[in-house]
PyMOL Python script that loads the backbone (N, CA, C, O; Angstrom):
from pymol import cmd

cmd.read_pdbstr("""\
ATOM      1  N   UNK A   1     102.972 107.945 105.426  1.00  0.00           N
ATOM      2  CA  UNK A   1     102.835 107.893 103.983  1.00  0.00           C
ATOM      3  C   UNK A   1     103.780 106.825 103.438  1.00  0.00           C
ATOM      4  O   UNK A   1     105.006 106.759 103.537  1.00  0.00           O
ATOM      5  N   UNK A   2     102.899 105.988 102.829  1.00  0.00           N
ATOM      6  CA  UNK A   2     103.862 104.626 101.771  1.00  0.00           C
ATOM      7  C   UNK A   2     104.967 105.105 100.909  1.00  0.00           C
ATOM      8  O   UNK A   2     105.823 104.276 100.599  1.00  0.00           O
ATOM      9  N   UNK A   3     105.077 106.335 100.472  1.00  0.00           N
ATOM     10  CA  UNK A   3     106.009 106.846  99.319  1.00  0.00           C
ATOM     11  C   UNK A   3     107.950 107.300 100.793  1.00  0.00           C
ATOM     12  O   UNK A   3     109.128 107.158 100.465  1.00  0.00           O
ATOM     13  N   UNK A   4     107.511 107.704 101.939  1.00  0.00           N
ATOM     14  CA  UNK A   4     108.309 108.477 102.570  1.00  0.00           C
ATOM     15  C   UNK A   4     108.806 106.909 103.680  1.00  0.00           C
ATOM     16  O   UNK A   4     109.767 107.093 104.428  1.00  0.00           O
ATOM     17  N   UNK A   5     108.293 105.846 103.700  1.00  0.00           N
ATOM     18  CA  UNK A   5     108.289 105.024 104.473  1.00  0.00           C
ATOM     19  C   UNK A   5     109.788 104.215 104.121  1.00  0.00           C
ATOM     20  O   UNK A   5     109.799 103.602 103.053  1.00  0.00           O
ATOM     21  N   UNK A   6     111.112 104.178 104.998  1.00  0.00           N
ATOM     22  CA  UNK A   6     111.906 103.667 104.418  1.00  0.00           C
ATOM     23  C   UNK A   6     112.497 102.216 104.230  1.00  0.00           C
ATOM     24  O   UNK A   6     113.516 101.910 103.611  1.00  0.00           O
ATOM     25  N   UNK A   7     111.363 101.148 105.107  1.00  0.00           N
ATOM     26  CA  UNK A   7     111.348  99.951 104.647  1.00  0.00           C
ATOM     27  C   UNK A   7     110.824  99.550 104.254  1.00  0.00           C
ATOM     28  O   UNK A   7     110.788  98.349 104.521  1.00  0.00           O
ATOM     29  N   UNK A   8     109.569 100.222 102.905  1.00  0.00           N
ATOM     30  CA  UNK A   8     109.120 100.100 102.254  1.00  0.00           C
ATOM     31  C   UNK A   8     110.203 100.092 100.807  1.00  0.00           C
ATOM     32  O   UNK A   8     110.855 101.112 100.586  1.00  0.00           O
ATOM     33  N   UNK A   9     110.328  98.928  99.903  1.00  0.00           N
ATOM     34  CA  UNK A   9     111.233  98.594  99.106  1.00  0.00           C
ATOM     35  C   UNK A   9     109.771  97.357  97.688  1.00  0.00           C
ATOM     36  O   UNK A   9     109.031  96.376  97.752  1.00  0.00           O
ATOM     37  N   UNK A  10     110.247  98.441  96.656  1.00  0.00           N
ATOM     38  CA  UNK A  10     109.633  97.533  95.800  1.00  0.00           C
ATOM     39  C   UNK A  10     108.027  97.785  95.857  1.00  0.00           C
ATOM     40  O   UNK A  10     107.477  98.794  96.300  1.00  0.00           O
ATOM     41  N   UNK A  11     107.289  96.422  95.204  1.00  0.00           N
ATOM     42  CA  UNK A  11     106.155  96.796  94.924  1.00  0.00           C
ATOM     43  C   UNK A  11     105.132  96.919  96.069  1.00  0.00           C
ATOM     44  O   UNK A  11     105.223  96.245  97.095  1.00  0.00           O
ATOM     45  N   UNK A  12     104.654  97.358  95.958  1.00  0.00           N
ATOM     46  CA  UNK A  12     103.821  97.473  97.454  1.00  0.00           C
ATOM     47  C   UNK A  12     102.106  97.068  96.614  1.00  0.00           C
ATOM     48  O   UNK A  12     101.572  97.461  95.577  1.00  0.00           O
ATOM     49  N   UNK A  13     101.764  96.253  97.545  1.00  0.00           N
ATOM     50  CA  UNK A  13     100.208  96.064  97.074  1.00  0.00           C
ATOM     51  C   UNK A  13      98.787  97.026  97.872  1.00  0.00           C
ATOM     52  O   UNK A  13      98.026  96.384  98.596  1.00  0.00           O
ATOM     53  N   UNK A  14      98.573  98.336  97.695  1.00  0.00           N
ATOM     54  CA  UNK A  14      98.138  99.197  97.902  1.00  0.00           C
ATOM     55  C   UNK A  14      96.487  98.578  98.298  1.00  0.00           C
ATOM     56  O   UNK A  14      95.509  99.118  97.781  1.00  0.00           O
ATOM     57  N   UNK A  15      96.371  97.709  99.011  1.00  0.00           N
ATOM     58  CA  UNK A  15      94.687  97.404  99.314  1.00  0.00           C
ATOM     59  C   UNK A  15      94.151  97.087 100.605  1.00  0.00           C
ATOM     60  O   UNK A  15      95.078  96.993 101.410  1.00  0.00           O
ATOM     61  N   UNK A  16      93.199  96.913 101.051  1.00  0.00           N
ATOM     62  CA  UNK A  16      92.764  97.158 102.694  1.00  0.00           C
ATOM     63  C   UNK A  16      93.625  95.542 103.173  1.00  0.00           C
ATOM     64  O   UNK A  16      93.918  94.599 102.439  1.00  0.00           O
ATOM     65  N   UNK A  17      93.864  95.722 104.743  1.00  0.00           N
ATOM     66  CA  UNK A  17      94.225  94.772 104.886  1.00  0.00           C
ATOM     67  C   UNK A  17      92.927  93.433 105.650  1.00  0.00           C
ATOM     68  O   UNK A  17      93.210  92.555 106.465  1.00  0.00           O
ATOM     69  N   UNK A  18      91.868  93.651 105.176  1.00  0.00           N
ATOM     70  CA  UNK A  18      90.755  92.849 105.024  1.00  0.00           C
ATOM     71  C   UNK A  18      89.873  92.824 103.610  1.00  0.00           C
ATOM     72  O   UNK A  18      89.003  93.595 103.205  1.00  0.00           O
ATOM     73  N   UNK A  19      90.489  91.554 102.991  1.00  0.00           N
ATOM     74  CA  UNK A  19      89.657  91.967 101.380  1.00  0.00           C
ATOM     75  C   UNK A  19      88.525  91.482 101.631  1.00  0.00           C
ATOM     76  O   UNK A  19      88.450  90.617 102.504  1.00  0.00           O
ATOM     77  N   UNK A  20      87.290  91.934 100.892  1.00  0.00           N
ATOM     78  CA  UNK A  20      86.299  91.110 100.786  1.00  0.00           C
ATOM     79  C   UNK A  20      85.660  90.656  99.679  1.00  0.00           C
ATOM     80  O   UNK A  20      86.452  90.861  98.759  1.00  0.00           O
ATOM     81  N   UNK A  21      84.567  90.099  99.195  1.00  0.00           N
ATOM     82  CA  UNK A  21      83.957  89.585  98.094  1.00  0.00           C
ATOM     83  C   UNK A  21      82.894  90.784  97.630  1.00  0.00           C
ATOM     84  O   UNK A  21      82.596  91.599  98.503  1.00  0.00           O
ATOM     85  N   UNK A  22      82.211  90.961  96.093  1.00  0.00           N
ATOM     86  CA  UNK A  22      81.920  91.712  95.610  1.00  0.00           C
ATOM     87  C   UNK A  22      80.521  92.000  96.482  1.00  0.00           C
ATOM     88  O   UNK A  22      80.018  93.029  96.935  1.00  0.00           O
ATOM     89  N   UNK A  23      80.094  90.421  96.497  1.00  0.00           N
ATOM     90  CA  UNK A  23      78.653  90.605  97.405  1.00  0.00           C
ATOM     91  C   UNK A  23      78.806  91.033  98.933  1.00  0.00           C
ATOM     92  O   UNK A  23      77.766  91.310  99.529  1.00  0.00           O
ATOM     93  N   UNK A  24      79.991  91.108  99.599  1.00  0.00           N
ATOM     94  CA  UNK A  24      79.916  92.255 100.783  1.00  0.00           C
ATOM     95  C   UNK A  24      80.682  93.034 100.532  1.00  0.00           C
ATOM     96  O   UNK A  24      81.289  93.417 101.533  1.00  0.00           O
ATOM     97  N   UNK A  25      81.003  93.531  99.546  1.00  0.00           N
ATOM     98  CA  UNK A  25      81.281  94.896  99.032  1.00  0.00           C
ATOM     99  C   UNK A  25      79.855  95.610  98.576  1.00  0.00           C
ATOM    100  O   UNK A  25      79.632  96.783  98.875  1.00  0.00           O
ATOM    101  N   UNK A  26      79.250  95.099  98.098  1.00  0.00           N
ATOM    102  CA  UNK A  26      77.981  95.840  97.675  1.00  0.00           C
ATOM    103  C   UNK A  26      77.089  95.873  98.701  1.00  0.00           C
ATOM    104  O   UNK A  26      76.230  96.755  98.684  1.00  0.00           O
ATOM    105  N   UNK A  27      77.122  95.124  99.546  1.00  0.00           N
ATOM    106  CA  UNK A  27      75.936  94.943 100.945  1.00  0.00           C
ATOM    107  C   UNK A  27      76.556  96.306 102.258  1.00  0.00           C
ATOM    108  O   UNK A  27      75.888  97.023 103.003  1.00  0.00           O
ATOM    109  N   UNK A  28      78.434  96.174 102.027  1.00  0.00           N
ATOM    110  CA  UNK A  28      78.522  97.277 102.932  1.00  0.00           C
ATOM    111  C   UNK A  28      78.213  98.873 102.402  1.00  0.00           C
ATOM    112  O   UNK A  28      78.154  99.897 103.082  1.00  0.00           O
ATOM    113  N   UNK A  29      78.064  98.722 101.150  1.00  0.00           N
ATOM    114  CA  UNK A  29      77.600  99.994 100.331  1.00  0.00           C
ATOM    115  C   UNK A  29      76.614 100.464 100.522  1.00  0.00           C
ATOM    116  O   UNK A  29      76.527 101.647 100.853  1.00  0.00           O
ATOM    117  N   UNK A  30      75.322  99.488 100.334  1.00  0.00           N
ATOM    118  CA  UNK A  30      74.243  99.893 100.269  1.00  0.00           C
ATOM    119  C   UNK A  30      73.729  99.678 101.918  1.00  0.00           C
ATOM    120  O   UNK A  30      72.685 100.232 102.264  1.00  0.00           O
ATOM    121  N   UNK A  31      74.410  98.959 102.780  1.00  0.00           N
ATOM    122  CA  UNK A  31      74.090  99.969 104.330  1.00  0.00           C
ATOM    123  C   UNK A  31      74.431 101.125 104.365  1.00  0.00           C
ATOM    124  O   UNK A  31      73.670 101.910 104.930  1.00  0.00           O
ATOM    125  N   UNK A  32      76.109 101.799 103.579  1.00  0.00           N
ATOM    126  CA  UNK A  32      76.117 102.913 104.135  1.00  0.00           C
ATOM    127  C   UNK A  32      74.945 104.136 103.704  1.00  0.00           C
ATOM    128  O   UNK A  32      74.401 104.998 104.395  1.00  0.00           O
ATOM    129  N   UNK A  33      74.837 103.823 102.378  1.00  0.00           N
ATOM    130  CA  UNK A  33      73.785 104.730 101.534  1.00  0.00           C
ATOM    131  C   UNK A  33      72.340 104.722 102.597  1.00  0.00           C
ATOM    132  O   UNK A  33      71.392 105.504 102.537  1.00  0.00           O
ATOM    133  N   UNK A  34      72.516 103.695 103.455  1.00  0.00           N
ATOM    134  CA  UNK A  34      70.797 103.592 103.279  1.00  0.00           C
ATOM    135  C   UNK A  34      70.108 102.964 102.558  1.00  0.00           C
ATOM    136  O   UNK A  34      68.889 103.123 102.612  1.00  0.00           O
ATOM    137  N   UNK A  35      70.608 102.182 101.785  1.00  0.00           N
ATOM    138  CA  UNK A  35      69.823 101.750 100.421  1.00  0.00           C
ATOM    139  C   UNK A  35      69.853 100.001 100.083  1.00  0.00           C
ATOM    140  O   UNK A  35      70.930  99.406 100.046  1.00  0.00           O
ATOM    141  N   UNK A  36      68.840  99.458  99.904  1.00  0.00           N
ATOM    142  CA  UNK A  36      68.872  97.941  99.339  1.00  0.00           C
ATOM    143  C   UNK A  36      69.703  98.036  98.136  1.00  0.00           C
ATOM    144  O   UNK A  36      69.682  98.974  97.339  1.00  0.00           O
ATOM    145  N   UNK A  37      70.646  96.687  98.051  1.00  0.00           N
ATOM    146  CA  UNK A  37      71.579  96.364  96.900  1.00  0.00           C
ATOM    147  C   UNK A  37      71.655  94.777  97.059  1.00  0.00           C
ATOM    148  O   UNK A  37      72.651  94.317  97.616  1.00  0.00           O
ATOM    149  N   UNK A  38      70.768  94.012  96.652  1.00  0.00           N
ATOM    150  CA  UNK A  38      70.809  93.112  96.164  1.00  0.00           C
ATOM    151  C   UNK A  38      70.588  91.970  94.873  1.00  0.00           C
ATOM    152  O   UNK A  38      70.592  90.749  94.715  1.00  0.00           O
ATOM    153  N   UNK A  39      70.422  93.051  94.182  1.00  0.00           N
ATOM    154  CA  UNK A  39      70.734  92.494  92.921  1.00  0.00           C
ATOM    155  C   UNK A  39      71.745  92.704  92.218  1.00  0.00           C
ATOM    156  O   UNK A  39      71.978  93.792  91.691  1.00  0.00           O
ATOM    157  N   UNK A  40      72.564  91.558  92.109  1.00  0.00           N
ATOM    158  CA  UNK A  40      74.059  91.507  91.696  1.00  0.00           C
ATOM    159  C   UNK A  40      73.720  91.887  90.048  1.00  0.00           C
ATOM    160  O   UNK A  40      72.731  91.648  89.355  1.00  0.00           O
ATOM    161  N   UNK A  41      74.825  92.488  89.801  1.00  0.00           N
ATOM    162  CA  UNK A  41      74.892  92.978  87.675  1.00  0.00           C
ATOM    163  C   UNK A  41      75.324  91.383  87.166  1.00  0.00           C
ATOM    164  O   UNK A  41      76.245  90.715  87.638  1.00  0.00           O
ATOM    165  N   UNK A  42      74.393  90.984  86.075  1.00  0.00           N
ATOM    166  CA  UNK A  42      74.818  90.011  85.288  1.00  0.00           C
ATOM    167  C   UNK A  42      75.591  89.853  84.632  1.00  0.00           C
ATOM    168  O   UNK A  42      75.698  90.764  83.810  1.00  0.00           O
ATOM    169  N   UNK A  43      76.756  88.553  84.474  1.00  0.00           N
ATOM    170  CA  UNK A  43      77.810  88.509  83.904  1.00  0.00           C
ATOM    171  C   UNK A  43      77.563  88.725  82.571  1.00  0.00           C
ATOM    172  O   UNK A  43      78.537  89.343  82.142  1.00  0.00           O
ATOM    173  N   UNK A  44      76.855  88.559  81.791  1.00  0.00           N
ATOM    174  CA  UNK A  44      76.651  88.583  80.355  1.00  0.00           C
ATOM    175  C   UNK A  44      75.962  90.142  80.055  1.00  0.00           C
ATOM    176  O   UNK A  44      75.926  90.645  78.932  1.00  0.00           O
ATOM    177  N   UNK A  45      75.587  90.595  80.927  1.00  0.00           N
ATOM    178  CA  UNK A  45      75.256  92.238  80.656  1.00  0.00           C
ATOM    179  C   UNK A  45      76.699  92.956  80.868  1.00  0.00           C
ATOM    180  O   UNK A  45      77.002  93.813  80.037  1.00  0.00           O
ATOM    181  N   UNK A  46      77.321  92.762  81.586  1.00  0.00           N
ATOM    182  CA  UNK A  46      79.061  93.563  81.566  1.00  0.00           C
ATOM    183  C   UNK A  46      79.610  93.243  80.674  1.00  0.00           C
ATOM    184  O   UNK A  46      80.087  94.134  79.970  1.00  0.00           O
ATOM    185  N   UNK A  47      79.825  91.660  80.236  1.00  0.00           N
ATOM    186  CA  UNK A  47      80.599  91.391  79.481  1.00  0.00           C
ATOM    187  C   UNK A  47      79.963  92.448  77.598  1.00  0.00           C
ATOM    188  O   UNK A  47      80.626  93.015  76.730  1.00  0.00           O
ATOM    189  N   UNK A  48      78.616  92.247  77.751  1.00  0.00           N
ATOM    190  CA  UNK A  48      78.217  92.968  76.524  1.00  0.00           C
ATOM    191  C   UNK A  48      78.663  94.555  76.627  1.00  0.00           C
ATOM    192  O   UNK A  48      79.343  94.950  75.680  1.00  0.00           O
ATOM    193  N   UNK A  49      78.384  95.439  77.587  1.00  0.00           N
ATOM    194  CA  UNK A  49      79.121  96.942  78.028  1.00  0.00           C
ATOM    195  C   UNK A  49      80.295  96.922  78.003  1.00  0.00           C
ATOM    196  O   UNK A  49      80.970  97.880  77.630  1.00  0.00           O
ATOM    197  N   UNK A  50      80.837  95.642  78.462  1.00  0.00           N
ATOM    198  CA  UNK A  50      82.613  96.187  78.862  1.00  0.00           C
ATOM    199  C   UNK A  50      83.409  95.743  77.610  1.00  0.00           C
ATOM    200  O   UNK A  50      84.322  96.400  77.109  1.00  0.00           O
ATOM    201  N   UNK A  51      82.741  93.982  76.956  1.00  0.00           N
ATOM    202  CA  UNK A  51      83.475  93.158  76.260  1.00  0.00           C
ATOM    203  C   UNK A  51      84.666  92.543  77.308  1.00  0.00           C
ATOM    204  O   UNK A  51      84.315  92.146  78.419  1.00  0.00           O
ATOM    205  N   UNK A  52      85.977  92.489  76.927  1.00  0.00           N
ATOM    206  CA  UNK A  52      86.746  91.147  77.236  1.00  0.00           C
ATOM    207  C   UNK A  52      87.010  92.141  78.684  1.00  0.00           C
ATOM    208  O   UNK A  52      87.114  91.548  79.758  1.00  0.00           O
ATOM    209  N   UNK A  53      87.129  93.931  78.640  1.00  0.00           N
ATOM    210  CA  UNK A  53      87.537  94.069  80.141  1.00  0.00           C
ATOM    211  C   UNK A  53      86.652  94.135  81.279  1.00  0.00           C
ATOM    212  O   UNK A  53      87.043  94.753  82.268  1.00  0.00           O
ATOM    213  N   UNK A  54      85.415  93.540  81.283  1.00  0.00           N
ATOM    214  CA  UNK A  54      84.667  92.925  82.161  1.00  0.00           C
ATOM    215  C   UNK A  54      85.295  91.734  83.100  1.00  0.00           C
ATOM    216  O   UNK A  54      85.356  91.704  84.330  1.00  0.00           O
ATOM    217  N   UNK A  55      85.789  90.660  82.047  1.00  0.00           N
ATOM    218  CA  UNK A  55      86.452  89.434  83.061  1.00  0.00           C
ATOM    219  C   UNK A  55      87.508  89.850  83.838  1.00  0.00           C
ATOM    220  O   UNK A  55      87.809  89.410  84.948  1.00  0.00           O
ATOM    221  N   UNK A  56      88.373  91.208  82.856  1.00  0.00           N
ATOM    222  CA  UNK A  56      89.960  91.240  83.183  1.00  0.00           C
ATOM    223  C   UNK A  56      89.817  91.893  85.008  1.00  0.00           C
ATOM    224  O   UNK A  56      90.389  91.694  86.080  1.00  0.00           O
ATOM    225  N   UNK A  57      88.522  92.871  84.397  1.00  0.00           N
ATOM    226  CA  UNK A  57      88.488  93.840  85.904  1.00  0.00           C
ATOM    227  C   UNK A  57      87.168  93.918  86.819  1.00  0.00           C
ATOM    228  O   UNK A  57      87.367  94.419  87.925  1.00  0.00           O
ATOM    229  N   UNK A  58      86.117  93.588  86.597  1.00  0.00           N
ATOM    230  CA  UNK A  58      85.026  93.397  87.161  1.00  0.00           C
ATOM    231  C   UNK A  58      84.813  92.125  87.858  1.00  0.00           C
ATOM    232  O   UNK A  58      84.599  92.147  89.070  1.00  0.00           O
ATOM    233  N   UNK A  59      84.868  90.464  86.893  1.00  0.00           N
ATOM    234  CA  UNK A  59      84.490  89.225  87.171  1.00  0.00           C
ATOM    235  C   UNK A  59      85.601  88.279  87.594  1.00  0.00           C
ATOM    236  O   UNK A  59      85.513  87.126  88.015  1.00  0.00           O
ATOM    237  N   UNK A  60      86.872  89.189  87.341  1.00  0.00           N
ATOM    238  CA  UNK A  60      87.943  87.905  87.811  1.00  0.00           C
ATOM    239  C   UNK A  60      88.186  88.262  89.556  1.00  0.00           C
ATOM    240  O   UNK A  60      88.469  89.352  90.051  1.00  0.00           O
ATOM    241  N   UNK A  61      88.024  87.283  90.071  1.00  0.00           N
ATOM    242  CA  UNK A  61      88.620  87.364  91.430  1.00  0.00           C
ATOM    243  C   UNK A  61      90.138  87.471  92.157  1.00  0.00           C
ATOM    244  O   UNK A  61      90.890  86.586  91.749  1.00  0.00           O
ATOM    245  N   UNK A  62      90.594  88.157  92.910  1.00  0.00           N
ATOM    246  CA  UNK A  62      91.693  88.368  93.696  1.00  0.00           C
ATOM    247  C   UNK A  62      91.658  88.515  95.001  1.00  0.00           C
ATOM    248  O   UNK A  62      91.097  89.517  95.448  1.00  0.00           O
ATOM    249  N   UNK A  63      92.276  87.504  95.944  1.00  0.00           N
ATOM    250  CA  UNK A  63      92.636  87.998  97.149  1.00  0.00           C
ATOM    251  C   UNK A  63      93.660  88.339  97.316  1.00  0.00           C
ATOM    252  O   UNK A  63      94.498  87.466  97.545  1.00  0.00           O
ATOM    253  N   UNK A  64      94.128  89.903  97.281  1.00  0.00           N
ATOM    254  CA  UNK A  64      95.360  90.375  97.560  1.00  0.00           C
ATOM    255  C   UNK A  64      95.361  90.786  98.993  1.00  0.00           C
ATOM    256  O   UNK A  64      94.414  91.019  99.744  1.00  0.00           O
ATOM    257  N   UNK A  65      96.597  90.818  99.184  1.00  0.00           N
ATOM    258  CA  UNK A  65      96.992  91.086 100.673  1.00  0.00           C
ATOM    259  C   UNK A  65      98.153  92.325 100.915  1.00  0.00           C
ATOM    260  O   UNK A  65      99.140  92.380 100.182  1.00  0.00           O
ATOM    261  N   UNK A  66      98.016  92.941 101.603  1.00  0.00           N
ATOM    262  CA  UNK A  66      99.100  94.194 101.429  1.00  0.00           C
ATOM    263  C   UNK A  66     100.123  93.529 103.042  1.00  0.00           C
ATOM    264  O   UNK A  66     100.107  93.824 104.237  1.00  0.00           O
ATOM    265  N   UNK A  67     101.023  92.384 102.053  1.00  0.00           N
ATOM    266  CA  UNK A  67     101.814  92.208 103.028  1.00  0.00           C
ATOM    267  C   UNK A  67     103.132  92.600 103.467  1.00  0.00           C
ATOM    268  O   UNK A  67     103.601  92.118 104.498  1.00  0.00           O
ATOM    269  N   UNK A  68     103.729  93.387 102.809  1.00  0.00           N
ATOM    270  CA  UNK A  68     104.576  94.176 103.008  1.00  0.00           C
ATOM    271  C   UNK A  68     104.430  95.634 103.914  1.00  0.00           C
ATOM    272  O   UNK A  68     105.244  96.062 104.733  1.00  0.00           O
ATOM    273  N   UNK A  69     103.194  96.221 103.521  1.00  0.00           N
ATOM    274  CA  UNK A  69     102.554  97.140 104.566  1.00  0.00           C
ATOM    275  C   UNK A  69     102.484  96.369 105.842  1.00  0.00           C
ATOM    276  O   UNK A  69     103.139  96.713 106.826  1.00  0.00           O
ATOM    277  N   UNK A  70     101.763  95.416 105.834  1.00  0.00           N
ATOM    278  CA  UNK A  70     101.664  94.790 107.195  1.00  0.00           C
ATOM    279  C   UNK A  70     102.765  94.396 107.908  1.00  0.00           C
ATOM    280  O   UNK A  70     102.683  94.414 109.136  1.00  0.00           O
ATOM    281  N   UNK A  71     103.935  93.990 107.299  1.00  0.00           N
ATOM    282  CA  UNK A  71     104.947  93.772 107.474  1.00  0.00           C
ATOM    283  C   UNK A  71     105.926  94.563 107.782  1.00  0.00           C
ATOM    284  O   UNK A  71     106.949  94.143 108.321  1.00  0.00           O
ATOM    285  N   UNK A  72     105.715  95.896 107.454  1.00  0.00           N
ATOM    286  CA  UNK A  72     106.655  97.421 107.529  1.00  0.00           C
ATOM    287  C   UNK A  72     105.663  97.933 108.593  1.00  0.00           C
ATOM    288  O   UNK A  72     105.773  99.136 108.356  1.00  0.00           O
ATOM    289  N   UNK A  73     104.729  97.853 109.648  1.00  0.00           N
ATOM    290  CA  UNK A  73     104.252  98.828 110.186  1.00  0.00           C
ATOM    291  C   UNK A  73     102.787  99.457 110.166  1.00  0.00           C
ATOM    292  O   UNK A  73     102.096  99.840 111.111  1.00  0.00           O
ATOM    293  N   UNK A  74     102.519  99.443 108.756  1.00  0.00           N
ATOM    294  CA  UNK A  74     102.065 100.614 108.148  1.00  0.00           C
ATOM    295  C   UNK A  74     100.545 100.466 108.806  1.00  0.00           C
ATOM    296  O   UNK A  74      99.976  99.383 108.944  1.00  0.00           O
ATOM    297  N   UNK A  75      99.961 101.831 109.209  1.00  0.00           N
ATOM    298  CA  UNK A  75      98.682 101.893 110.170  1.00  0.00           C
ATOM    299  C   UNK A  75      97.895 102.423 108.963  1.00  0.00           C
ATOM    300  O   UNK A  75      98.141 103.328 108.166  1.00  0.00           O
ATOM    301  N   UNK A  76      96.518 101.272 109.126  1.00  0.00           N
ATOM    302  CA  UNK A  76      95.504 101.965 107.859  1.00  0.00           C
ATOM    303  C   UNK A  76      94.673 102.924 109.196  1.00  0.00           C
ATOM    304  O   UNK A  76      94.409 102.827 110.395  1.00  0.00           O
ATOM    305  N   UNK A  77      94.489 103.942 107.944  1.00  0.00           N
ATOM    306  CA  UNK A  77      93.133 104.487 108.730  1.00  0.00           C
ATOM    307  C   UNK A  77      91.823 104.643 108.809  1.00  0.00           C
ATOM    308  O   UNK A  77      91.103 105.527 109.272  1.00  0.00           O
ATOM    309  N   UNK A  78      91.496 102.852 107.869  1.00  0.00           N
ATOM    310  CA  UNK A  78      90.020 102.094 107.948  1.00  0.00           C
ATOM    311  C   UNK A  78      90.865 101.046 107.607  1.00  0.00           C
ATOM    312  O   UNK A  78      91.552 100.700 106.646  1.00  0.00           O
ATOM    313  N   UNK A  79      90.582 100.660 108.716  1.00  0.00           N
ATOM    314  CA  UNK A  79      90.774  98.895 108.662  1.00  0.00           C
ATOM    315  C   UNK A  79      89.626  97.736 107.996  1.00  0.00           C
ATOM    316  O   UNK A  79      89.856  96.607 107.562  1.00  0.00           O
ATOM    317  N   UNK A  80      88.232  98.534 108.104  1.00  0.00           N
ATOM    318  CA  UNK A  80      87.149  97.687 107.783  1.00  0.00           C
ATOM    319  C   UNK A  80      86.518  98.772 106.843  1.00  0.00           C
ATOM    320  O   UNK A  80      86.671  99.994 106.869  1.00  0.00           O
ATOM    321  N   UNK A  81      85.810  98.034 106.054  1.00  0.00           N
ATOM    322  CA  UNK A  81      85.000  98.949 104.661  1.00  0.00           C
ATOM    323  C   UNK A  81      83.995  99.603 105.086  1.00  0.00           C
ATOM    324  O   UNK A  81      83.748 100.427 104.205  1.00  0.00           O
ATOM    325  N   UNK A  82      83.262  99.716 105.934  1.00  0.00           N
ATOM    326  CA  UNK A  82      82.449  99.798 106.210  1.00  0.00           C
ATOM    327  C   UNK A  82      82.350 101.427 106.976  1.00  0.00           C
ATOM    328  O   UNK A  82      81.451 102.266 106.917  1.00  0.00           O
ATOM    329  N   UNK A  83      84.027 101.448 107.880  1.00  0.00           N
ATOM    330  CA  UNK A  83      84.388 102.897 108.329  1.00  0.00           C
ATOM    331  C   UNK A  83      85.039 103.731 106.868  1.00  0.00           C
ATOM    332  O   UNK A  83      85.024 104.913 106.525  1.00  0.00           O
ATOM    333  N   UNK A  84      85.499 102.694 106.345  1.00  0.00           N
ATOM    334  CA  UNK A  84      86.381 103.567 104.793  1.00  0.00           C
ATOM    335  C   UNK A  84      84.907 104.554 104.116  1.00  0.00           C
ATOM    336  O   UNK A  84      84.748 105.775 104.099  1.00  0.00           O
ATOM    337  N   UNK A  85      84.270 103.768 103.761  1.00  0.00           N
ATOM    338  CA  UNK A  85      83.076 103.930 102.690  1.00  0.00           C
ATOM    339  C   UNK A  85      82.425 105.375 103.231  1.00  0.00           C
ATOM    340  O   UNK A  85      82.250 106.362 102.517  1.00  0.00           O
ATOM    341  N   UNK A  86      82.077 105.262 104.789  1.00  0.00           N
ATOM    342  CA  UNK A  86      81.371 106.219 105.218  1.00  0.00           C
ATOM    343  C   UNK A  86      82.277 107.557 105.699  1.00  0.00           C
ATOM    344  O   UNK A  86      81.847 108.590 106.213  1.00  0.00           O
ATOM    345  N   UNK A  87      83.733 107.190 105.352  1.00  0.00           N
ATOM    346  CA  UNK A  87      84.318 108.630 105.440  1.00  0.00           C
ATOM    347  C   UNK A  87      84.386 108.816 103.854  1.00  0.00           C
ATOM    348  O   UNK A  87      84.328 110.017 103.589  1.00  0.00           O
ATOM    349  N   UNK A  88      84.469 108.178 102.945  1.00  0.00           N
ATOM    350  CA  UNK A  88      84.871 108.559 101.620  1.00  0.00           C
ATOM    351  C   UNK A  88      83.105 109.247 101.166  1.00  0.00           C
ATOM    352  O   UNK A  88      82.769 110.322 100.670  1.00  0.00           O
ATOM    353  N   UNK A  89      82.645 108.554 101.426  1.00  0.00           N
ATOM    354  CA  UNK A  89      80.755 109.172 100.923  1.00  0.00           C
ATOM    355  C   UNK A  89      80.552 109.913 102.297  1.00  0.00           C
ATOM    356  O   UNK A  89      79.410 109.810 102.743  1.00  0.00           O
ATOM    357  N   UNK A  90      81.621 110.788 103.205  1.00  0.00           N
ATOM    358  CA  UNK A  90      80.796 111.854 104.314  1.00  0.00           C
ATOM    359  C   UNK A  90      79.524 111.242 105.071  1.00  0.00           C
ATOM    360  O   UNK A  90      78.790 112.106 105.551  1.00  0.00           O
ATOM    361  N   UNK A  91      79.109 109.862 105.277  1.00  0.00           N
ATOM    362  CA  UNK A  91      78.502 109.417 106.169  1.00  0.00           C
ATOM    363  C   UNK A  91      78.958 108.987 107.273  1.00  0.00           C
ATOM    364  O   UNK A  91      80.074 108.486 107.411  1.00  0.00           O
ATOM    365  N   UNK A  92      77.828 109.207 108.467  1.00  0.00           N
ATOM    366  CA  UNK A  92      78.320 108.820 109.992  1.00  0.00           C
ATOM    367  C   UNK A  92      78.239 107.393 109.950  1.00  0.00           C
ATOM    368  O   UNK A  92      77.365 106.683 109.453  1.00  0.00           O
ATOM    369  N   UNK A  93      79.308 107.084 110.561  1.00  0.00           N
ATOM    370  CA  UNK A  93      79.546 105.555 110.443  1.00  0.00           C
ATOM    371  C   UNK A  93      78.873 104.781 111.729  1.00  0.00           C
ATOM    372  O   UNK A  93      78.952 103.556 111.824  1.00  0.00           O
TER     373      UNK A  93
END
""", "prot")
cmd.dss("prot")
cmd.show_as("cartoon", "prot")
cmd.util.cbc("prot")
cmd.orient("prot")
């Protein structure tokens, strides 16, 4: 656990240590479902639902890296999205 870990100091960036892009984020989704997902949501349809926090949190991009985890040790227990997704939605991976 990140909270009990004692060279863990400061901010810690809490995210897989393989990021990926929205379009294989949605492609490893809709394998796990079973389900086609290829039609991406239009920027101008969020931005009208969300307004300005569409760009802030949906459309702006980040590659973060949890390098301090990586750096302290720390063992994920899904390294790839694809095993995460199908224990978080109870599918066999």
């Amino acid at each position: 656990m990140v909270l009990n870990t004692d060279t863990l100091r400061g901010a810690v960036n809490l995210v897989s240590p393989n990021p990926v892009t929205n379009a294989e984020f949605t492609s490893a989704l809709g394998t796990t479902l079973s389900r086609t997902a290829i039609l991406p949501a239009p920027a101008f349809a969020l931005r009208l639902a969300l307004g300005e926090m569409a760009d802030e949190v949906l459309l702006a991009s980040q590659r973060v890296q949890p390098a301090q985890l990586l750096a302290g040790g720390y063992e994920f227990s899904f390294r790839e999205l694809g095993a995460a997704l199908a224990n978080i939605l109870n599918k066999p991976s």
